[in-house]
C-alpha positions as CSV (number, residue, x, y, z in Angstrom):
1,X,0.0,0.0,0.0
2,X,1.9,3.2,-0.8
3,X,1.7,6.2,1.6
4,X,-1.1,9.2,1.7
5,X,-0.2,12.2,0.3
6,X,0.4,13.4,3.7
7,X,2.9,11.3,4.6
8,X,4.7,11.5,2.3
9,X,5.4,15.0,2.6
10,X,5.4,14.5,6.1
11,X,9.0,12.2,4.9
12,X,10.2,15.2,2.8
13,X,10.1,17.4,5.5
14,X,11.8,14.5,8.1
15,X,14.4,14.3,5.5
16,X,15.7,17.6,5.6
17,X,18.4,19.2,7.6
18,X,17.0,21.8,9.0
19,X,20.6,23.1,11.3
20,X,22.5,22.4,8.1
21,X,23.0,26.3,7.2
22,X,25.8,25.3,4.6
23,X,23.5,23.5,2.1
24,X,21.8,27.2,1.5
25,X,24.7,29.2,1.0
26,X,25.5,26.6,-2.3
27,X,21.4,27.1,-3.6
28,X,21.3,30.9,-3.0
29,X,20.0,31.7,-6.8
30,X,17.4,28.7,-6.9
31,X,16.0,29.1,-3.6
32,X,15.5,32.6,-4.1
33,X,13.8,31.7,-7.1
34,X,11.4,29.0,-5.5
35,X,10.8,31.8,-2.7
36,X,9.4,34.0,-5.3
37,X,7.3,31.1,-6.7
38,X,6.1,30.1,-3.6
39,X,5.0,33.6,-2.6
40,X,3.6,34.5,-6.4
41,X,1.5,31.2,-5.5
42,X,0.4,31.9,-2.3
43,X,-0.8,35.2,-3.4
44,X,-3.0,34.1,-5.9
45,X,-4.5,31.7,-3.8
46,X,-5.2,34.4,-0.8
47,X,-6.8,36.7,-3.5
48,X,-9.0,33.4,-4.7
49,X,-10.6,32.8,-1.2
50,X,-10.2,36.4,0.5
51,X,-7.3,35.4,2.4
52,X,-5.0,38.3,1.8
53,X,-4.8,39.1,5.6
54,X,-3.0,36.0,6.0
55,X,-0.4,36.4,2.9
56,X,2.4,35.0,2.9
57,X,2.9,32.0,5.3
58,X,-0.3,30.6,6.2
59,X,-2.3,27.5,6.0
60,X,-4.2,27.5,2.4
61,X,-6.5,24.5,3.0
62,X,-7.9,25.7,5.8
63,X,-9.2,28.5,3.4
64,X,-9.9,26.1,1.0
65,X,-11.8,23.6,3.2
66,X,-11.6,24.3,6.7
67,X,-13.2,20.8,7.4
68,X,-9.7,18.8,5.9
69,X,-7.9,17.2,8.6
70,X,-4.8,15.6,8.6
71,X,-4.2,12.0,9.8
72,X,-3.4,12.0,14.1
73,X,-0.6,9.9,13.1
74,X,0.7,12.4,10.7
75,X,0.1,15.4,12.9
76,X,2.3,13.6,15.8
77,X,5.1,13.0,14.0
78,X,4.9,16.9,12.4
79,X,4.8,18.5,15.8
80,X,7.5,16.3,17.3
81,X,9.2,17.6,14.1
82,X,8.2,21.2,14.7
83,X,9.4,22.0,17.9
84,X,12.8,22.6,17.0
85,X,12.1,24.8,13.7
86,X,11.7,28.9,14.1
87,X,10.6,30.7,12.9
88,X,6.3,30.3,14.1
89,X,5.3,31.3,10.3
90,X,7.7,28.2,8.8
91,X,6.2,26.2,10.6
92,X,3.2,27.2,9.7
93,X,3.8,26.4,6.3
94,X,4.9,23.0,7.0
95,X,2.1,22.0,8.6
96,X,-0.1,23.9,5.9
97,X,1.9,21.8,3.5
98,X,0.7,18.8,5.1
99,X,-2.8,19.1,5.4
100,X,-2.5,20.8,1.5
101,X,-1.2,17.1,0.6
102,X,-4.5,15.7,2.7
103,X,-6.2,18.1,0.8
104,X,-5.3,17.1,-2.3
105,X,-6.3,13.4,-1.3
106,X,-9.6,13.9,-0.9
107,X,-10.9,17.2,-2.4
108,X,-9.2,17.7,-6.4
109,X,-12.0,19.0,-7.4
110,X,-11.3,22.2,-5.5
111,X,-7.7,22.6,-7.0
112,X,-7.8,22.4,-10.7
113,X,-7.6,26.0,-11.6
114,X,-4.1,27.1,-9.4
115,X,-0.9,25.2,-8.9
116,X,-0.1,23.3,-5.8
117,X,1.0,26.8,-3.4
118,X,3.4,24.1,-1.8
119,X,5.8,22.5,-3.8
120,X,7.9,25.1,-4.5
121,X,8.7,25.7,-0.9
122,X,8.9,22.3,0.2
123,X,11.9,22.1,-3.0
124,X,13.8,25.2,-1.3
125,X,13.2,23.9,2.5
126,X,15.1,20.6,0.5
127,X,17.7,22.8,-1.2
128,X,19.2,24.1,2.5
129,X,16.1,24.6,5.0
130,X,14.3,27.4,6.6
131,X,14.4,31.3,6.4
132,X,14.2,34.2,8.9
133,X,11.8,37.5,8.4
134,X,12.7,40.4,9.2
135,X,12.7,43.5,7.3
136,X,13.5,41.0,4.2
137,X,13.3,37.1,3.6
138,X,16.9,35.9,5.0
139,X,17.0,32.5,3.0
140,X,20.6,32.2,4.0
141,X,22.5,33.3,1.8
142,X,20.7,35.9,-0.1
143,X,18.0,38.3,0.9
144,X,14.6,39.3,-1.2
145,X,11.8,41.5,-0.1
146,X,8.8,40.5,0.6
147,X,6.5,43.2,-0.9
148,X,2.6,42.7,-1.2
149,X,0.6,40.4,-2.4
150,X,-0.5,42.2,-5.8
151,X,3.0,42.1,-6.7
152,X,3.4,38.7,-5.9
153,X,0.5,37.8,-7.2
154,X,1.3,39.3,-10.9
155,X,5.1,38.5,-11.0
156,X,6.6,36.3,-13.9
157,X,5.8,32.6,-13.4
158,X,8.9,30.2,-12.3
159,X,7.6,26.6,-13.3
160,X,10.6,24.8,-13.5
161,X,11.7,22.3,-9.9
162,X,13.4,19.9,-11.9
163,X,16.5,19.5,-9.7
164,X,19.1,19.7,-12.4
165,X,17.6,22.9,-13.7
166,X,17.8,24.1,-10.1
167,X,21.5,23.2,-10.2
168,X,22.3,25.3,-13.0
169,X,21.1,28.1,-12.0
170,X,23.6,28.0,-8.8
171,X,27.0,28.9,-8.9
172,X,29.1,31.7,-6.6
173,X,28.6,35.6,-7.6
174,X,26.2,38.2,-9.1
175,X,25.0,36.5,-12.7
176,X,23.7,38.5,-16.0
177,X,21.7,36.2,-18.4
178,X,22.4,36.6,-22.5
179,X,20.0,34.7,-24.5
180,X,21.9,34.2,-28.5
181,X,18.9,35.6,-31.3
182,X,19.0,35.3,-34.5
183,X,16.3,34.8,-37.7
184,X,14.3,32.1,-36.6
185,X,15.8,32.0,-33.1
186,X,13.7,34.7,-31.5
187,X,14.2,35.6,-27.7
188,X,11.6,32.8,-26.2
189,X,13.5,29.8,-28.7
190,X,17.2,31.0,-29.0
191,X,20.4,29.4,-30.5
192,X,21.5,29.2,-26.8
193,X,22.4,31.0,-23.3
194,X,25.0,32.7,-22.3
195,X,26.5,34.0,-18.5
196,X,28.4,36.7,-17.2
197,X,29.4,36.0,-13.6
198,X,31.0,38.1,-11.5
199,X,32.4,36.6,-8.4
200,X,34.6,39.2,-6.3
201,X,37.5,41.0,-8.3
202,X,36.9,37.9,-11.2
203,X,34.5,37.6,-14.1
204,X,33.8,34.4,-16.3
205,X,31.7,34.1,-19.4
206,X,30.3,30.4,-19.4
207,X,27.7,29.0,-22.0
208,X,25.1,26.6,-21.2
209,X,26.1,23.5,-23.5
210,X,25.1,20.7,-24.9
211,X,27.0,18.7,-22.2
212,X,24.5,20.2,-20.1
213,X,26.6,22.4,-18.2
214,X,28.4,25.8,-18.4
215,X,31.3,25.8,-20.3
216,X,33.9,29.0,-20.6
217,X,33.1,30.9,-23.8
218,X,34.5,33.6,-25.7
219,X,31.4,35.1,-27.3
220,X,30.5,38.1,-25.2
221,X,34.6,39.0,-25.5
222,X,34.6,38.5,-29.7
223,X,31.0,40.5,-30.1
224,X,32.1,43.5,-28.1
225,X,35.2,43.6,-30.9
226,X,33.1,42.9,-33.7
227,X,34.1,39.9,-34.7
228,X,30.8,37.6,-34.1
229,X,28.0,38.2,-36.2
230,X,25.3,36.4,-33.8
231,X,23.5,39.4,-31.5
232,X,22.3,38.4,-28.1
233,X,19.3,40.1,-25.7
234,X,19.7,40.0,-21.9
235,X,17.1,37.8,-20.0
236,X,15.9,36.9,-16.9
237,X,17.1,34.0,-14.7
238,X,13.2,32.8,-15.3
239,X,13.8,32.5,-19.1
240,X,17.0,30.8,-18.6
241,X,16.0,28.1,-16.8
242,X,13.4,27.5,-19.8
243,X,16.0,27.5,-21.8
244,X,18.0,25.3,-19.7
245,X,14.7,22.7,-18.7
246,X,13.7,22.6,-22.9
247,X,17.3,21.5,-24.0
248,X,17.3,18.8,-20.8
249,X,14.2,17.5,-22.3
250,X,15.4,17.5,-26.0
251,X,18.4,16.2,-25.5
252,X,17.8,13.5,-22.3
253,X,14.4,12.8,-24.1
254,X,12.7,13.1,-20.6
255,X,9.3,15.1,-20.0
């Protein structure tokens, strides 16, 4: 018999290492990414049921359906869990992920027009645990604001978790996405990617390849002398990890 949805996020979150600060500081880009998600989705969720008192970190399916519980079983095993976290409104969310997943079990009907509010943080609490809130979202390691939820709730979609996506997007210092256009290869389809990252006093200009990794490339060097015909656009981290996710999938064959 496999295990309801509940547990089995209930093992995701039993999983993590939540004093391991050191797993953050090597996820800063991705998590900050899947924080965004995560609050983009929340927000459209509060809006949907009039919840936007309790934006960001709150429990969804009690808005939903306030008659879902979650298994007493389940629930043990999360507060035993729970008393060591901080702070209050993560673990708010990881209880409110739990009963989601219960949720999800026995009411689909009332979730097929939003995505799962969920996942996404559940994939950065896996990527190097909590956060702290303060003035901004301290995910360790980088820092985003939380502004309001109209904001969130109209910001550019992040749809990619896929793990090795994620990865990609990681890497020490401040990146600046190039994506490589030409006719036929418009801005949302282009020949490929491009990086400049600047880490400290040193810069490095990598292109996403068909290895599937960043690999050092002279392009952005040989266009600003004139001597490469192929123009480029900057884009966002967003549209590079389509980029990124579309040539996995063509090239790996997976979905």
């Amino acid at each position: 018999m496999t295990d309801k949805p509940s547990r089995i996020v209930l093992g995701r979150l039993q999983a993590i290492n939540w004093a391991d600060d050191s797993a953050a500081f090597g996820h800063p880009h991705s998590r900050a990414l899947l924080m965004r998600e995560y609050l983009r989705r929340a927000a459209l969720w509060a809006k949907a049921y009039d919840a936007e008192p309790s934006w960001p970190f709150f429990d969804i399916a009690e808005h939903v359906d306030a008659g879902i519980t979650t298994p007493p079983d389940v629930v043990d095993e999360l507060e035993g869990l729970l008393e060591e976290l901080a702070p209050a409104s993560l673990r708010t969310t990881c209880r409110g992920a739990v009963r989601w997943a219960a949720l999800q079990e026995a009411r689909s009907d009332l979730l097929t027009n939003l995505p799962n509010p969920y996942e996404p943080l559940l994939v950065m609490y896996e990527r190097g645990g909590g956060y702290y809130l303060e003035e901004y979202l301290d995910l360790n390691g980088v820092m985003i604001p939380l502004r309001d939820v109209e904001s969130n709730a109209s910001a550019s979609p992040f749809l990619t978790l896929a793990p090795a996506t994620l990865d990609a997007l990681d890497a020490e210092g401040e990146m600046t996405y190039y994506a490589k256009i030409s006719d036929g290869y418009p801005r949302h389809s282009p020949r490929g990617i491009v990086r400049r990252r600047v880490d400290g006093d040193r810069m490095y200009d990598e292109a996403f390849t068909r290895n599937l990794r960043w690999e050092p490339t002279e392009y952005l060097r040989l266009y600003n002398l004139g001597h490469n015909d192929i123009d480029h656009v900057r884009i966002t981290e967003i549209e590079a990890a389509a980029f990124i996710e579309s040539l996995t999938a063509k090239l790996t064959g997976s979905p």
